[in-house]
C-alpha positions as CSV (number, residue, x, y, z in Angstrom):
1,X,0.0,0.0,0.0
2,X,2.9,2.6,0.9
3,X,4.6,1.9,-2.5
4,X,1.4,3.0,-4.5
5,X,1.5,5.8,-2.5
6,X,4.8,6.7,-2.7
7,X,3.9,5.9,-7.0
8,X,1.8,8.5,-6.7
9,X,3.2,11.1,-4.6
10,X,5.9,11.0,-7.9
11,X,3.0,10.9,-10.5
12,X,1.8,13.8,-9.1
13,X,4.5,16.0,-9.3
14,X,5.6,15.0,-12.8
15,X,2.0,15.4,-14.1
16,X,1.6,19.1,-13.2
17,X,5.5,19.9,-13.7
18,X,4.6,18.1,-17.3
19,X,1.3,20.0,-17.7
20,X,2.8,23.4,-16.7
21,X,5.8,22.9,-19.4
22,X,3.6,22.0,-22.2
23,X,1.3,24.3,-21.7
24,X,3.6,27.4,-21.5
25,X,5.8,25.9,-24.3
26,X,2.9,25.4,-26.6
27,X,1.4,28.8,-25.7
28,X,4.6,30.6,-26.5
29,X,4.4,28.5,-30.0
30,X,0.8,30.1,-30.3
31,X,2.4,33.6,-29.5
32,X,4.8,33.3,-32.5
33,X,2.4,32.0,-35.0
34,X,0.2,35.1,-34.2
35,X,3.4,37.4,-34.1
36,X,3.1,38.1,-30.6
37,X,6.6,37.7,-27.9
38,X,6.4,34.3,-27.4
39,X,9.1,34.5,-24.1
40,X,6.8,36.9,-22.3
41,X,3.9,34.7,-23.3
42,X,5.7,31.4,-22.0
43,X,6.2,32.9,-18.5
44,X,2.6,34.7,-18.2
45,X,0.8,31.7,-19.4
46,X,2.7,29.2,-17.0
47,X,1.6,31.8,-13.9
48,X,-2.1,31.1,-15.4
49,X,-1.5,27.8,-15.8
50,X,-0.4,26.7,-11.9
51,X,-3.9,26.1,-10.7
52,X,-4.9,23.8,-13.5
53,X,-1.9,22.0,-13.4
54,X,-2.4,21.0,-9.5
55,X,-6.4,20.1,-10.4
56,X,-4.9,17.7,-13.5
57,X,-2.3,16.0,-10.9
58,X,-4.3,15.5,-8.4
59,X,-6.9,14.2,-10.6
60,X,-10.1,16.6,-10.5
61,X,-11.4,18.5,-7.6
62,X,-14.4,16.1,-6.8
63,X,-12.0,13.4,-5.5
64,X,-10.1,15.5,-3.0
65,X,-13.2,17.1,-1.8
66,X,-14.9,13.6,-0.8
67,X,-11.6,12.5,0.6
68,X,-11.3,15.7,2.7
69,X,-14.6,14.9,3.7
70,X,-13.8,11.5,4.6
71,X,-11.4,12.3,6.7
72,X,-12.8,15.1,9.1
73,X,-16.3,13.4,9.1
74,X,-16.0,9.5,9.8
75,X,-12.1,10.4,11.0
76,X,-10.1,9.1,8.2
77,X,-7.0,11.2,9.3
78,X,-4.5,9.1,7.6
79,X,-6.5,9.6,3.9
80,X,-6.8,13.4,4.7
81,X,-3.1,13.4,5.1
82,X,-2.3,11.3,2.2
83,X,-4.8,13.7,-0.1
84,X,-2.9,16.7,1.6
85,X,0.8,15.1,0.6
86,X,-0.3,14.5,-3.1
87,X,-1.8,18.4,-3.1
88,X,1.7,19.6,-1.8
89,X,4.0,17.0,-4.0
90,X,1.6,18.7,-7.2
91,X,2.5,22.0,-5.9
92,X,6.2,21.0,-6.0
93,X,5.8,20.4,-9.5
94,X,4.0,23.7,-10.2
95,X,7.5,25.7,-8.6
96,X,9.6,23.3,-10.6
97,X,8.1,24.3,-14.0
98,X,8.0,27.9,-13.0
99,X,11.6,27.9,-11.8
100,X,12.3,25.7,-15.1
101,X,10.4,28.5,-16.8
102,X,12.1,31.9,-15.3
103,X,15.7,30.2,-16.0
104,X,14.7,29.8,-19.7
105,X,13.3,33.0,-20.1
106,X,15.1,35.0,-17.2
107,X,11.9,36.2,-16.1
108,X,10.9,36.9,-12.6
109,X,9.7,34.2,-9.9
């Protein structure tokens, strides 16, 4: 049971750090087409994509909601930990991409 979680504590951070890196990259490939800056574009589009890339990873908002509720009605405290730890390993992918993101186009954090 721990290695699935541990499988997924990974999965989740490499699915929004994926999601956040495609995203910007193919909006900044959208920017050029349509003769716009496609750096600038990259970094403001992976700041708007950093919510969306945590509610991809952690697979929809419904799930986490019922397991939040799980676990502070019938006192689940070990699945309300486990939903928390896959929300914050997703948020560790977000910063990766960004960071990933700034270095490439020496834009802000």
């Amino acid at each position: 049971m721990e290695e699935r979680f541990y499988a997924a504590l990974i999965t989740c951070f490499f699915i929004s750090f994926g999601v956040l890196i495609g995203g910007s990259i193919f909006g900044s490939l959208s920017a050029y087409l349509t003769g716009e800056p496609p750096i600038s574009e990259m970094m403001s589009s992976a700041q708007r994509l950093r919510i969306w890339a945590i509610v991809a990873a952690i697979g929809g908002t419904f799930d986490a909601i019922s397991t939040f509720e799980r676990g502070i009605f019938e006192s689940s405290t070990i699945d309300l930990f486990k939903q928390i730890m896959l929300i914050v390993s997703a948020m560790g992918g977000v910063k990766a991409g960004i960071l990933i993101i700034s270095w490439v186009t020496q834009g802000e954090l």
